[in-house]
KOLKOLVO-108098 format. One record per residue (C-alpha): residue number from 0; residue in one letter; x, y, z. Coordinates in pm, 1 decimal, always signed. Layout:
N
<site pos="NUM" code="A" X="X" Y="Y" Z="Z"/>
...
//
This chain:
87
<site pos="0" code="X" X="+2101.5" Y="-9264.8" Z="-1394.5"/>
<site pos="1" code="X" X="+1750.6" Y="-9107.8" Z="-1471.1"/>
<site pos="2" code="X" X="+1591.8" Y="-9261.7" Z="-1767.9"/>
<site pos="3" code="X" X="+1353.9" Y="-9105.7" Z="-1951.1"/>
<site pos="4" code="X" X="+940.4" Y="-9247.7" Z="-1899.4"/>
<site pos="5" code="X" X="+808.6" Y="-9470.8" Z="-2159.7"/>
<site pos="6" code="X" X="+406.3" Y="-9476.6" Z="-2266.8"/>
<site pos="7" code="X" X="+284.5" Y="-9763.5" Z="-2446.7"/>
<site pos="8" code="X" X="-44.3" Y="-9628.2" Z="-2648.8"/>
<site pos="9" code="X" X="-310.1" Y="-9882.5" Z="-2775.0"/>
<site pos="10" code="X" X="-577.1" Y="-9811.1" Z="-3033.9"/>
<site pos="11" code="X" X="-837.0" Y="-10077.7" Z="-2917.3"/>
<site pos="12" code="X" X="-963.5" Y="-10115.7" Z="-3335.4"/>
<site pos="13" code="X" X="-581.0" Y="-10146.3" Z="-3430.3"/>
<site pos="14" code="X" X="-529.2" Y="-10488.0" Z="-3604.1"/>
<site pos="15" code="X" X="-156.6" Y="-10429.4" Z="-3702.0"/>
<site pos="16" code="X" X="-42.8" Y="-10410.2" Z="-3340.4"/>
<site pos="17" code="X" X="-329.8" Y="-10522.6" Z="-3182.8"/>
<site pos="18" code="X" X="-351.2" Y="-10392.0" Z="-2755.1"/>
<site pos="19" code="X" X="-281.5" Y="-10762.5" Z="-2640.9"/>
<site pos="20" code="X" X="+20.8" Y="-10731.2" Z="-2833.2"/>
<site pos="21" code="X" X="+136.0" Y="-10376.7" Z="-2733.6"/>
<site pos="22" code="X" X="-10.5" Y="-10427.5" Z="-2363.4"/>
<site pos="23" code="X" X="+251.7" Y="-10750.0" Z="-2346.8"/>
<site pos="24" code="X" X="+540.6" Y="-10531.8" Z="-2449.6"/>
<site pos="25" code="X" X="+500.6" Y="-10270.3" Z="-2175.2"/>
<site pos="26" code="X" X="+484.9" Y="-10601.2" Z="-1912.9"/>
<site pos="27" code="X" X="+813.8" Y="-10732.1" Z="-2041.3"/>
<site pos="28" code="X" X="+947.2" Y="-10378.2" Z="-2081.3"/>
<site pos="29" code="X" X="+1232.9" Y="-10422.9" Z="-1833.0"/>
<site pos="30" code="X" X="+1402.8" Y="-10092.0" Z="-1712.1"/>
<site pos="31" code="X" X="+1409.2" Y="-9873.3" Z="-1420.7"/>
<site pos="32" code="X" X="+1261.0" Y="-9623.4" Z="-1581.2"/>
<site pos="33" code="X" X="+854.5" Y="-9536.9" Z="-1560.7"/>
<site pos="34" code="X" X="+667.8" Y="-9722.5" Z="-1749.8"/>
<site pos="35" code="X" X="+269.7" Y="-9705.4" Z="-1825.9"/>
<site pos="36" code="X" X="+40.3" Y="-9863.9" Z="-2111.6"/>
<site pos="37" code="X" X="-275.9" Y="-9688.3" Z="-2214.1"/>
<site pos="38" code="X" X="-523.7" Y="-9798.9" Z="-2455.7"/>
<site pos="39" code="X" X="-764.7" Y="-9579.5" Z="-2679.6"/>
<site pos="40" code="X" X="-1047.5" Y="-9812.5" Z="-2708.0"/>
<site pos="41" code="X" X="-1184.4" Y="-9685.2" Z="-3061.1"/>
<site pos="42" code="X" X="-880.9" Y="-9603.0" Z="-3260.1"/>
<site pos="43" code="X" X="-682.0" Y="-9808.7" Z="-3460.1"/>
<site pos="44" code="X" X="-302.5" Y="-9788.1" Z="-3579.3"/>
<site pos="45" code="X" X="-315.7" Y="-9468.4" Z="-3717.1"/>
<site pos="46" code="X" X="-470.4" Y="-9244.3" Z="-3460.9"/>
<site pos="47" code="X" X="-220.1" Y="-8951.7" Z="-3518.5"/>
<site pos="48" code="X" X="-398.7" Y="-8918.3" Z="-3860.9"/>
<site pos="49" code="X" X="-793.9" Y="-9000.5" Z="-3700.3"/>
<site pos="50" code="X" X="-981.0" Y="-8736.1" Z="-3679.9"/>
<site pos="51" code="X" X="-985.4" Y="-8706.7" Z="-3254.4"/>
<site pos="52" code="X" X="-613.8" Y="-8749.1" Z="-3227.3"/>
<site pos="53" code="X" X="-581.1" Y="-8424.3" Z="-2998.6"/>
<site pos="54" code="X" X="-715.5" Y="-8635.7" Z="-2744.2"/>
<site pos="55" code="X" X="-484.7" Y="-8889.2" Z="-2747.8"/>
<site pos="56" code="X" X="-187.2" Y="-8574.0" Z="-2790.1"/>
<site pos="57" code="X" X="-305.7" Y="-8437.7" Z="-2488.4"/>
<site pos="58" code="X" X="-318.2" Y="-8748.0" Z="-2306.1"/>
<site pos="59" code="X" X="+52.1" Y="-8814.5" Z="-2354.0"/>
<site pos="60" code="X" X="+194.3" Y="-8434.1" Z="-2319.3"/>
<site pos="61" code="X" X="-35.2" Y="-8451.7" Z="-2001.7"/>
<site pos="62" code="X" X="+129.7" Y="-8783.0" Z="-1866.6"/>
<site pos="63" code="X" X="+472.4" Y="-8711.4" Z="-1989.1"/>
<site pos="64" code="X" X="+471.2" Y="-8388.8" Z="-1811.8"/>
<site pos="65" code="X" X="+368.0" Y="-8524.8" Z="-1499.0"/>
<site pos="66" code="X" X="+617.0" Y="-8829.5" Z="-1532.7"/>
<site pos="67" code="X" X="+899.6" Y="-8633.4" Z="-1600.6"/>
<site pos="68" code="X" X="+829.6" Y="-8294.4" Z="-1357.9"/>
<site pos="69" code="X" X="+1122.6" Y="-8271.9" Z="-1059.3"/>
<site pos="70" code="X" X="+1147.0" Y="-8017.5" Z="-804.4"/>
<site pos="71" code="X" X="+1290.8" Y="-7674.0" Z="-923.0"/>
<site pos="72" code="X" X="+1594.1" Y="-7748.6" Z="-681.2"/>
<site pos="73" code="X" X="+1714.0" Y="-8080.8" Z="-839.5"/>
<site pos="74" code="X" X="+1706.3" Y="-7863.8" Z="-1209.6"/>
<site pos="75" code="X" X="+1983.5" Y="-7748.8" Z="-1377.7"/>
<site pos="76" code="X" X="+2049.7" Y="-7474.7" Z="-1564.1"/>
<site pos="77" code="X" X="+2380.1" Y="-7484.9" Z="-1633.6"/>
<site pos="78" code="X" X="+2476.6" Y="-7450.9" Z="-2003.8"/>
<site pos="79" code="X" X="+2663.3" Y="-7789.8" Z="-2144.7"/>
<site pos="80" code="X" X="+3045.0" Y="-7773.7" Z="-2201.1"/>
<site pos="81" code="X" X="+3164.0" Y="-7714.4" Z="-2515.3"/>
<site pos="82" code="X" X="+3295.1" Y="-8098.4" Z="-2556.2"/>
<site pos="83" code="X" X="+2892.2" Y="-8197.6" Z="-2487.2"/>
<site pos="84" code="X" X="+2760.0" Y="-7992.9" Z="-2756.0"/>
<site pos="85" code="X" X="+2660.6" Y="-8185.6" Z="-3083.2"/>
<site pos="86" code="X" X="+2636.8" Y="-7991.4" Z="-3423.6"/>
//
């Protein structure tokens, strides 16, 4: 079963979840799946809202596209049944 990747993201200034905390959660993170930390030395817990936060956007499209990329031949695109399809 392919899981999907997980990023851990750090703001190095955050005090509610400071990086020691977050970084120990990715170590413990047990799954098969990828798993990567990154921390954002300057930004604290609300770096969506910072001004700057298209950097740390970009950083995690970037890495989730290449953690999640496969070969054109191991894609599908074959339309779910009708029993797979949520409303």
């Amino acid at each position: 079963m392919l899981l999907a990747p997980l990023l851990f993201i750090a703001g190095g200034a955050d005090h509610i979840m400071p990086p020691s905390v977050n970084r120990s959660n990715a170590k413990h993170y047990k799954s098969s799946a990828i798993t990567d930390y990154k921390e954002f030395d300057d930004r604290s817990h609300w770096t969506c809202a910072e001004p700057g936060w298209e950097q740390v956007a970009d950083y995690a499209l970037s890495w989730a596209v290449d953690h999640t990329a496969r070969p054109v031949a191991e894609r599908t695109l074959e339309r779910p049944r009708s029993d797979e399809v949520r409303a």
